[in-house]
N, C-alpha and C positions, 0 to 999 in steps of 0.2 A: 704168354698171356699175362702174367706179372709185371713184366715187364712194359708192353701197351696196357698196364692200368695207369703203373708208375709214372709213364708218359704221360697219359689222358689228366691226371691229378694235379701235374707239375703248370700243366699248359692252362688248367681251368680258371677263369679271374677270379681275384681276392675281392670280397665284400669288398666295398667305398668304408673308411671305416667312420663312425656315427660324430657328423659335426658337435663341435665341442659348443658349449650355451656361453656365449660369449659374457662377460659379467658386465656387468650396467657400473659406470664409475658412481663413487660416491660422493664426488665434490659436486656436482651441481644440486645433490638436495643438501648439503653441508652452508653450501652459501645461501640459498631461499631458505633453509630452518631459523634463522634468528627471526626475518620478517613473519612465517608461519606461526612461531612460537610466540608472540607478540600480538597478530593479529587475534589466536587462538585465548590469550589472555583477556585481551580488551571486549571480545566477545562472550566470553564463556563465563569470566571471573563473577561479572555484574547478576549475572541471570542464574548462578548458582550462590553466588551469595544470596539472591534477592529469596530464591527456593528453601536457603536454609534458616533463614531472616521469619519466613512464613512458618515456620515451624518451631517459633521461641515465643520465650516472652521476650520482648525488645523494645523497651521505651525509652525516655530520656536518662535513667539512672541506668540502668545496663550499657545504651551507648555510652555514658560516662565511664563506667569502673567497667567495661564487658566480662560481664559475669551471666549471659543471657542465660537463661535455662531451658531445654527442650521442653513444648506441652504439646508435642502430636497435631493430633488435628482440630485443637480447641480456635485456633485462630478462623481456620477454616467455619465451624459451623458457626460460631460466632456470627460470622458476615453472613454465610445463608440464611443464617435464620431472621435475619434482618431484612425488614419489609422495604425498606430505602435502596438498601442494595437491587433489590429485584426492579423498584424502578428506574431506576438510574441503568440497568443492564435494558429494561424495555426502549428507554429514551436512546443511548446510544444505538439499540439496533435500526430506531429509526430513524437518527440522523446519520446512520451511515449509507444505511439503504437510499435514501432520498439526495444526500449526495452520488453516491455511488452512480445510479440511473441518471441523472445530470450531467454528471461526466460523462459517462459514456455516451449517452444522445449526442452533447452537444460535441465531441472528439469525433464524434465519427461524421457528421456535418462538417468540423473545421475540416479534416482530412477527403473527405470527397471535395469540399469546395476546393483545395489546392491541388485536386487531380488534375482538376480542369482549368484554372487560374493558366493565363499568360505566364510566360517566366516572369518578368517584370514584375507583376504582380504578386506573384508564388513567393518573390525573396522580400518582398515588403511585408507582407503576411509572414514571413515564417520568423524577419526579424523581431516582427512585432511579438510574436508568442516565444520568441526566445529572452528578449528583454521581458515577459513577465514573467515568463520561469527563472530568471536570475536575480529576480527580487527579493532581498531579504526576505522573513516571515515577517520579524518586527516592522521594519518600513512598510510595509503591505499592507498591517493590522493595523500601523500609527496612522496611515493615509485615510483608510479604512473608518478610523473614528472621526476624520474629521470630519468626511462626507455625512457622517451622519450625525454632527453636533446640531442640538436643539435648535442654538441661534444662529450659529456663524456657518451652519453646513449648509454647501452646495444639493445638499437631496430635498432637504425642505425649502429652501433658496428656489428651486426648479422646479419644485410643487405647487408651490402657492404662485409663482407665476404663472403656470398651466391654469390655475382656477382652482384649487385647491385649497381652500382658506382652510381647514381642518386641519392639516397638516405644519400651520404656522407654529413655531416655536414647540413642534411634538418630540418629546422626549425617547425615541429611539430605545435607547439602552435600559429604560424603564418600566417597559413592557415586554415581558417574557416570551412570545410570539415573535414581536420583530427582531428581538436581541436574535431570536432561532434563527429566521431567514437572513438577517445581517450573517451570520455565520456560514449558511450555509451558501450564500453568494460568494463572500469572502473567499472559503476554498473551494469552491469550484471554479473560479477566476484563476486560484492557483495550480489547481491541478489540471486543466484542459488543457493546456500546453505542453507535459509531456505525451499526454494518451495519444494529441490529436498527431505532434508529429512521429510516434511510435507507430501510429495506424496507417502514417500519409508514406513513412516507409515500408512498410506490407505491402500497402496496395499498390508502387509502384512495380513490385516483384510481379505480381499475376500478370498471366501472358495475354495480350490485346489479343492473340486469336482468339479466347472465350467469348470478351464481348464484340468482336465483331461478327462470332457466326452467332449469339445469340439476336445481335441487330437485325441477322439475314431472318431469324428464323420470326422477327417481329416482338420482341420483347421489348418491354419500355426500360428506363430507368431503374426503376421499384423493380421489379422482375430479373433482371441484371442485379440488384444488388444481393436480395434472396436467398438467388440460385448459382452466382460465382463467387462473386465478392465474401458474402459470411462463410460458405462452407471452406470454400480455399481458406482463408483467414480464422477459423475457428481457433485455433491453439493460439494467434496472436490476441485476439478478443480474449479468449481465457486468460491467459497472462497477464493483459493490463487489468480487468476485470479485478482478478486477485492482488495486484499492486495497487490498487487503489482504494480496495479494500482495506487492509493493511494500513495505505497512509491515513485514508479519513477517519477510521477506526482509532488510531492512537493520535489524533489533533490535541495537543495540546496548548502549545503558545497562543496560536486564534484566539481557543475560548478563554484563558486566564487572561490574555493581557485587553479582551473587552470585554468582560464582565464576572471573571472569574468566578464561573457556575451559573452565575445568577441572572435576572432577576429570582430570585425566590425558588432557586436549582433550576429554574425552564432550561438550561444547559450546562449543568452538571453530565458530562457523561463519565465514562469507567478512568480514563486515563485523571480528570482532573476530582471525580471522586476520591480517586487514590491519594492524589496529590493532598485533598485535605484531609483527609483519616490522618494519614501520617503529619503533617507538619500541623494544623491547627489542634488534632488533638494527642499531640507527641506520641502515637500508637503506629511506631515502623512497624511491628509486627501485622497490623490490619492491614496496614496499607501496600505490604508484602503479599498479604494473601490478596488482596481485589487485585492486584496487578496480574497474580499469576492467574486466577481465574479468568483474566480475563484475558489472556494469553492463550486458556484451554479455550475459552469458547471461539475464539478465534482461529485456531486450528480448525477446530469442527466443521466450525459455519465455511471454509476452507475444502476441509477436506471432502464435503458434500457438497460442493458445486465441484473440486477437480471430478469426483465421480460421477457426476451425471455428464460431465463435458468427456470425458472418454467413454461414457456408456453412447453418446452420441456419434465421439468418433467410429466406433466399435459398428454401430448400426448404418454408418454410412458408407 
Protein backbone atom coordinates (compact mmCIF):
# COMPACT_ATOMS: atom_id res chain seq x y z
CA UNK A 1 0.00 0.00 0.00
CA UNK A 2 2.95 2.45 0.78
CA UNK A 3 4.52 1.54 -1.65
CA UNK A 4 1.65 2.23 -4.65
CA UNK A 5 1.35 5.77 -2.83
CA UNK A 6 5.13 6.21 -3.18
CA UNK A 7 4.51 5.36 -6.85
CA UNK A 8 1.24 7.30 -7.48
CA UNK A 9 3.31 10.63 -5.88
CA UNK A 10 6.53 10.05 -7.83
CA UNK A 11 4.48 9.74 -11.21
CA UNK A 12 2.03 12.89 -10.32
CA UNK A 13 3.04 16.32 -12.55
CA UNK A 14 5.03 19.06 -10.79
CA UNK A 15 3.12 22.42 -10.91
CA UNK A 16 4.39 24.63 -14.31
CA UNK A 17 6.51 26.66 -12.04
CA UNK A 18 5.00 30.58 -11.92
CA UNK A 19 6.48 32.76 -14.99
CA UNK A 20 8.95 35.08 -13.91
CA UNK A 21 7.67 39.14 -14.65
CA UNK A 22 10.07 39.88 -17.16
CA UNK A 23 11.73 43.50 -16.21
CA UNK A 24 11.05 46.29 -18.72
CA UNK A 25 14.76 47.88 -19.70
CA UNK A 26 15.56 51.08 -18.47
CA UNK A 27 17.26 52.77 -21.46
CA UNK A 28 14.42 53.61 -23.59
CA UNK A 29 12.98 56.02 -20.86
CA UNK A 30 16.73 57.09 -20.02
CA UNK A 31 16.98 58.25 -23.63
CA UNK A 32 13.28 60.12 -23.90
CA UNK A 33 13.81 61.69 -20.17
CA UNK A 34 16.20 64.65 -21.26
CA UNK A 35 13.32 65.57 -24.20
CA UNK A 36 10.50 64.75 -21.20
CA UNK A 37 12.29 66.71 -18.65
CA UNK A 38 12.63 69.72 -20.98
CA UNK A 39 9.37 69.74 -22.49
CA UNK A 40 8.08 69.29 -18.52
CA UNK A 41 10.05 72.62 -17.95
CA UNK A 42 9.09 74.77 -20.72
CA UNK A 43 5.57 73.92 -19.87
CA UNK A 44 5.29 73.69 -16.20
CA UNK A 45 8.08 76.44 -15.28
CA UNK A 46 5.92 79.52 -17.01
CA UNK A 47 2.56 78.67 -15.34
CA UNK A 48 3.94 78.02 -11.82
CA UNK A 49 5.93 80.85 -11.83
CA UNK A 50 3.08 82.90 -13.26
CA UNK A 51 0.76 81.09 -10.03
CA UNK A 52 3.40 82.16 -7.75
CA UNK A 53 3.98 85.70 -9.40
CA UNK A 54 -0.14 86.03 -8.46
CA UNK A 55 0.51 85.72 -5.03
CA UNK A 56 3.33 88.54 -4.46
CA UNK A 57 3.91 91.87 -4.50
CA UNK A 58 5.82 92.03 -7.83
CA UNK A 59 6.41 95.31 -9.58
CA UNK A 60 9.13 96.94 -11.30
CA UNK A 61 11.34 97.25 -7.99
CA UNK A 62 11.03 93.60 -6.94
CA UNK A 63 11.55 92.50 -10.64
CA UNK A 64 14.69 94.56 -10.14
CA UNK A 65 16.33 93.67 -6.67
CA UNK A 66 13.67 90.17 -6.36
CA UNK A 67 12.80 90.65 -3.10
CA UNK A 68 8.91 89.99 -3.95
CA UNK A 69 7.07 89.36 -0.72
CA UNK A 70 4.03 86.92 -0.32
CA UNK A 71 0.42 88.93 0.23
CA UNK A 72 -2.02 85.73 -0.30
CA UNK A 73 -4.88 86.55 -1.86
CA UNK A 74 -4.73 90.40 -1.91
CA UNK A 75 -3.92 90.36 -5.62
CA UNK A 76 -6.78 88.22 -6.16
CA UNK A 77 -9.59 90.31 -4.70
CA UNK A 78 -8.12 93.22 -5.81
CA UNK A 79 -9.04 92.44 -9.57
CA UNK A 80 -12.46 91.02 -8.50
CA UNK A 81 -13.49 93.55 -6.87
CA UNK A 82 -12.83 95.68 -9.93
CA UNK A 83 -15.66 96.67 -11.94
CA UNK A 84 -13.37 96.64 -15.28
CA UNK A 85 -12.25 93.38 -14.79
CA UNK A 86 -15.93 91.98 -14.73
CA UNK A 87 -16.46 93.67 -18.16
CA UNK A 88 -13.80 92.90 -19.82
CA UNK A 89 -14.50 88.90 -18.61
CA UNK A 90 -18.30 89.71 -19.97
CA UNK A 91 -16.73 91.07 -23.41
CA UNK A 92 -14.39 88.28 -23.90
CA UNK A 93 -17.21 85.59 -23.22
CA UNK A 94 -18.84 87.18 -25.98
CA UNK A 95 -16.32 87.47 -28.49
CA UNK A 96 -15.43 83.99 -27.88
CA UNK A 97 -18.87 82.66 -28.11
CA UNK A 98 -19.56 84.54 -31.43
CA UNK A 99 -16.47 83.39 -32.89
CA UNK A 100 -16.59 80.13 -31.66
CA UNK A 101 -20.38 79.46 -33.41
CA UNK A 102 -18.68 81.02 -36.67
CA UNK A 103 -16.28 78.63 -36.76
CA UNK A 104 -17.90 75.88 -36.39
CA UNK A 105 -20.96 76.79 -38.78
CA UNK A 106 -18.82 77.72 -41.28
CA UNK A 107 -16.12 74.35 -40.72
CA UNK A 108 -18.73 72.25 -40.96
CA UNK A 109 -20.13 73.68 -44.46
CA UNK A 110 -16.26 73.85 -45.75
CA UNK A 111 -16.06 70.05 -44.64
CA UNK A 112 -19.40 68.63 -46.11
CA UNK A 113 -18.76 70.86 -49.20
CA UNK A 114 -15.31 68.69 -49.67
CA UNK A 115 -17.28 65.48 -49.12
CA UNK A 116 -18.89 65.87 -52.14
CA UNK A 117 -16.34 68.16 -54.30
CA UNK A 118 -14.69 66.35 -57.41
CA UNK A 119 -11.13 65.24 -56.36
CA UNK A 120 -10.00 67.98 -58.52
CA UNK A 121 -11.70 70.17 -56.93
CA UNK A 122 -11.27 68.83 -53.16
CA UNK A 123 -7.26 69.39 -53.67
CA UNK A 124 -7.64 73.04 -54.87
CA UNK A 125 -10.05 73.61 -51.89
CA UNK A 126 -8.00 71.99 -49.44
CA UNK A 127 -4.72 73.69 -50.69
CA UNK A 128 -6.41 76.87 -50.54
CA UNK A 129 -7.37 76.35 -46.60
CA UNK A 130 -3.89 74.92 -45.92
CA UNK A 131 -2.01 78.10 -47.45
CA UNK A 132 -4.30 80.10 -44.94
CA UNK A 133 -3.55 78.05 -42.01
CA UNK A 134 0.15 78.43 -42.74
CA UNK A 135 -0.12 82.19 -42.58
CA UNK A 136 1.73 83.92 -40.16
CA UNK A 137 -0.56 85.66 -37.51
CA UNK A 138 1.38 88.99 -38.18
CA UNK A 139 1.13 88.75 -42.06
CA UNK A 140 -2.51 87.93 -41.71
CA UNK A 141 -3.17 90.95 -39.28
CA UNK A 142 -0.66 93.36 -41.32
CA UNK A 143 -2.93 92.33 -44.52
CA UNK A 144 -5.75 92.57 -42.57
CA UNK A 145 -5.14 96.43 -41.73
CA UNK A 146 -4.62 97.25 -45.00
CA UNK A 147 -8.04 96.08 -46.32
CA UNK A 148 -9.39 98.22 -44.09
CA UNK A 149 -7.20 101.47 -44.19
CA UNK A 150 -9.57 104.72 -44.48
CA UNK A 151 -8.06 105.59 -47.80
CA UNK A 152 -5.92 103.34 -49.43
CA UNK A 153 -8.07 100.09 -48.42
CA UNK A 154 -9.57 97.72 -50.75
CA UNK A 155 -13.07 97.36 -48.39
CA UNK A 156 -14.01 100.92 -48.75
CA UNK A 157 -12.36 100.99 -52.41
CA UNK A 158 -15.23 98.12 -53.12
CA UNK A 159 -17.92 99.92 -51.07
CA UNK A 160 -18.14 103.04 -52.55
CA UNK A 161 -18.01 101.36 -55.83
CA UNK A 162 -21.12 99.18 -54.92
CA UNK A 163 -22.83 102.70 -54.16
CA UNK A 164 -21.85 103.08 -50.97
CA UNK A 165 -20.80 106.89 -50.63
CA UNK A 166 -21.00 106.47 -46.57
CA UNK A 167 -18.34 104.46 -46.40
CA UNK A 168 -15.86 106.69 -48.33
CA UNK A 169 -12.78 107.37 -46.46
CA UNK A 170 -14.63 105.58 -43.02
CA UNK A 171 -12.24 105.05 -40.40
CA UNK A 172 -12.57 101.27 -39.57
CA UNK A 173 -10.30 101.20 -36.53
CA UNK A 174 -12.02 104.12 -35.10
CA UNK A 175 -15.17 102.78 -34.17
CA UNK A 176 -15.24 100.20 -31.59
CA UNK A 177 -18.01 97.88 -33.24
CA UNK A 178 -16.19 97.46 -36.55
CA UNK A 179 -12.67 97.40 -34.91
CA UNK A 180 -14.95 94.11 -33.03
CA UNK A 181 -16.18 92.50 -36.39
CA UNK A 182 -12.74 93.33 -38.14
CA UNK A 183 -11.55 90.94 -35.39
CA UNK A 184 -13.79 88.63 -35.37
CA UNK A 185 -13.51 88.11 -39.33
CA UNK A 186 -9.91 88.09 -38.97
CA UNK A 187 -9.90 84.95 -36.89
CA UNK A 188 -12.42 83.17 -37.99
CA UNK A 189 -10.57 83.28 -41.58
CA UNK A 190 -7.85 81.81 -39.49
CA UNK A 191 -9.22 79.38 -37.71
CA UNK A 192 -11.72 77.50 -40.36
CA UNK A 193 -9.09 75.78 -41.90
CA UNK A 194 -7.98 73.64 -39.26
CA UNK A 195 -11.73 72.69 -37.88
CA UNK A 196 -12.94 72.30 -41.35
CA UNK A 197 -10.22 69.82 -42.47
CA UNK A 198 -10.29 68.08 -38.77
CA UNK A 199 -14.12 67.62 -39.61
CA UNK A 200 -13.55 66.64 -43.49
CA UNK A 201 -11.41 63.85 -41.90
CA UNK A 202 -14.20 62.50 -39.59
CA UNK A 203 -16.53 62.49 -41.95
CA UNK A 204 -14.70 60.54 -44.34
CA UNK A 205 -14.37 57.54 -41.62
CA UNK A 206 -18.51 57.11 -41.30
CA UNK A 207 -19.46 54.08 -43.35
CA UNK A 208 -21.58 55.06 -46.65
CA UNK A 209 -23.79 52.15 -45.71
CA UNK A 210 -25.54 54.76 -43.01
CA UNK A 211 -26.31 57.14 -45.70
CA UNK A 212 -27.23 54.93 -48.30
CA UNK A 213 -29.89 52.99 -46.34
CA UNK A 214 -31.02 56.36 -44.75
CA UNK A 215 -31.46 57.62 -48.81
CA UNK A 216 -33.57 54.12 -49.08
CA UNK A 217 -35.55 54.92 -46.16
CA UNK A 218 -36.23 58.63 -47.80
CA UNK A 219 -34.18 61.10 -45.70
CA UNK A 220 -33.07 64.26 -47.28
CA UNK A 221 -29.74 65.84 -46.65
CA UNK A 222 -30.63 67.86 -43.28
CA UNK A 223 -31.96 64.46 -41.97
CA UNK A 224 -28.69 62.49 -43.02
CA UNK A 225 -26.84 65.06 -41.20
CA UNK A 226 -28.83 65.10 -37.71
CA UNK A 227 -29.23 61.56 -37.56
CA UNK A 228 -25.59 60.07 -38.84
CA UNK A 229 -23.28 62.42 -39.40
CA UNK A 230 -23.47 64.64 -35.55
CA UNK A 231 -24.12 61.51 -33.46
CA UNK A 232 -21.32 59.33 -35.24
CA UNK A 233 -18.99 62.49 -35.08
CA UNK A 234 -19.98 63.84 -31.68
CA UNK A 235 -16.59 63.44 -29.69
CA UNK A 236 -14.81 64.93 -32.92
CA UNK A 237 -17.41 68.04 -32.77
CA UNK A 238 -16.60 68.18 -29.12
CA UNK A 239 -12.90 68.39 -29.50
CA UNK A 240 -12.66 70.90 -32.08
CA UNK A 241 -15.50 72.83 -30.19
CA UNK A 242 -13.02 72.78 -27.16
CA UNK A 243 -9.74 73.71 -29.34
CA UNK A 244 -11.10 76.49 -30.48
CA UNK A 245 -12.35 77.56 -27.51
CA UNK A 246 -9.13 77.65 -26.04
CA UNK A 247 -7.49 79.37 -29.28
CA UNK A 248 -10.16 82.30 -29.55
CA UNK A 249 -10.25 82.68 -25.88
CA UNK A 250 -6.53 83.49 -25.50
CA UNK A 251 -6.14 85.89 -29.19
CA UNK A 252 -3.86 87.83 -28.63
CA UNK A 253 -1.44 89.19 -31.36
CA UNK A 254 -4.97 89.95 -33.71
CA UNK A 255 -6.25 92.17 -31.12
CA UNK A 256 -2.77 94.14 -29.96
CA UNK A 257 -1.31 94.56 -33.20
CA UNK A 258 -4.99 96.34 -34.54
CA UNK A 259 -5.92 98.30 -32.06
CA UNK A 260 -4.40 97.14 -28.96
CA UNK A 261 -7.69 96.99 -26.84
CA UNK A 262 -9.16 99.68 -28.14
CA UNK A 263 -11.09 101.86 -29.66
CA UNK A 264 -12.04 102.93 -25.99
CA UNK A 265 -11.42 98.78 -24.64
CA UNK A 266 -14.46 97.82 -27.34
CA UNK A 267 -11.81 94.93 -27.53
CA UNK A 268 -9.86 94.68 -24.64
CA UNK A 269 -10.41 91.06 -23.59
CA UNK A 270 -8.71 88.82 -20.72
CA UNK A 271 -5.61 87.90 -22.37
CA UNK A 272 -4.73 91.56 -23.62
CA UNK A 273 -6.31 93.12 -20.39
CA UNK A 274 -3.52 91.21 -18.66
CA UNK A 275 -1.14 92.20 -21.10
CA UNK A 276 -1.85 95.97 -19.83
CA UNK A 277 -2.30 95.55 -16.04
CA UNK A 278 1.23 94.22 -16.13
CA UNK A 279 3.32 96.28 -18.67
CA UNK A 280 1.39 99.85 -18.93
CA UNK A 281 1.00 99.80 -15.19
CA UNK A 282 4.20 97.82 -14.10
CA UNK A 283 1.83 95.57 -11.68
CA UNK A 284 3.11 91.80 -12.85
CA UNK A 285 1.56 90.65 -9.84
CA UNK A 286 -2.15 91.96 -11.35
CA UNK A 287 -1.49 90.92 -14.35
CA UNK A 288 -0.46 87.28 -12.95
CA UNK A 289 -3.57 87.14 -11.21
CA UNK A 290 -6.22 88.16 -14.46
CA UNK A 291 -4.30 85.56 -16.38
CA UNK A 292 -4.73 82.76 -14.03
CA UNK A 293 -8.25 83.64 -13.46
CA UNK A 294 -8.79 83.51 -16.58
CA UNK A 295 -7.15 80.24 -16.94
CA UNK A 296 -9.88 78.98 -14.06
CA UNK A 297 -12.77 80.32 -15.95
CA UNK A 298 -11.69 78.61 -18.85
CA UNK A 299 -11.39 75.21 -17.34
CA UNK A 300 -15.02 75.68 -16.05
CA UNK A 301 -16.59 77.02 -19.07
CA UNK A 302 -14.68 73.63 -20.49
CA UNK A 303 -15.28 71.45 -18.04
CA UNK A 304 -19.32 72.05 -18.41
CA UNK A 305 -19.58 71.58 -21.95
CA UNK A 306 -17.18 68.17 -21.68
CA UNK A 307 -20.03 67.26 -19.19
CA UNK A 308 -23.05 67.76 -20.82
CA UNK A 309 -21.23 66.21 -24.25
CA UNK A 310 -20.71 62.84 -22.31
CA UNK A 311 -24.09 63.34 -20.43
CA UNK A 312 -25.19 63.01 -24.22
CA UNK A 313 -23.04 60.37 -24.98
CA UNK A 314 -24.26 58.39 -21.92
CA UNK A 315 -28.08 59.07 -23.04
CA UNK A 316 -27.49 57.86 -26.57
Amino acid sequence: MATTLARSVEHRPRPAPAPRRRRRPLWPYLLISPTLLATGYLLLYPLVRNVVISFQEFRLPQLVRGDARFVGLANYARVLSDPEFWAVVRRTLLFTAINVVLIMVLSTLVALLLVRLGRALRLLVMSGLVLVWATPVIAATTVFQWLFQSRLGVVNWALVRLGFEGFRDYAWFADGPATFAILVVLIVWQSVPFAALSLYAAMVTVPAELYEAARIDGAGAWRSFTTITVPVLRAMFGLITCLEVIWVAKAFVQIWVISQGGPGQATTTLPVYAFQVAQSLQRYDLGAAVSMLMVVLLVLALLAYLRQLYRQEGES
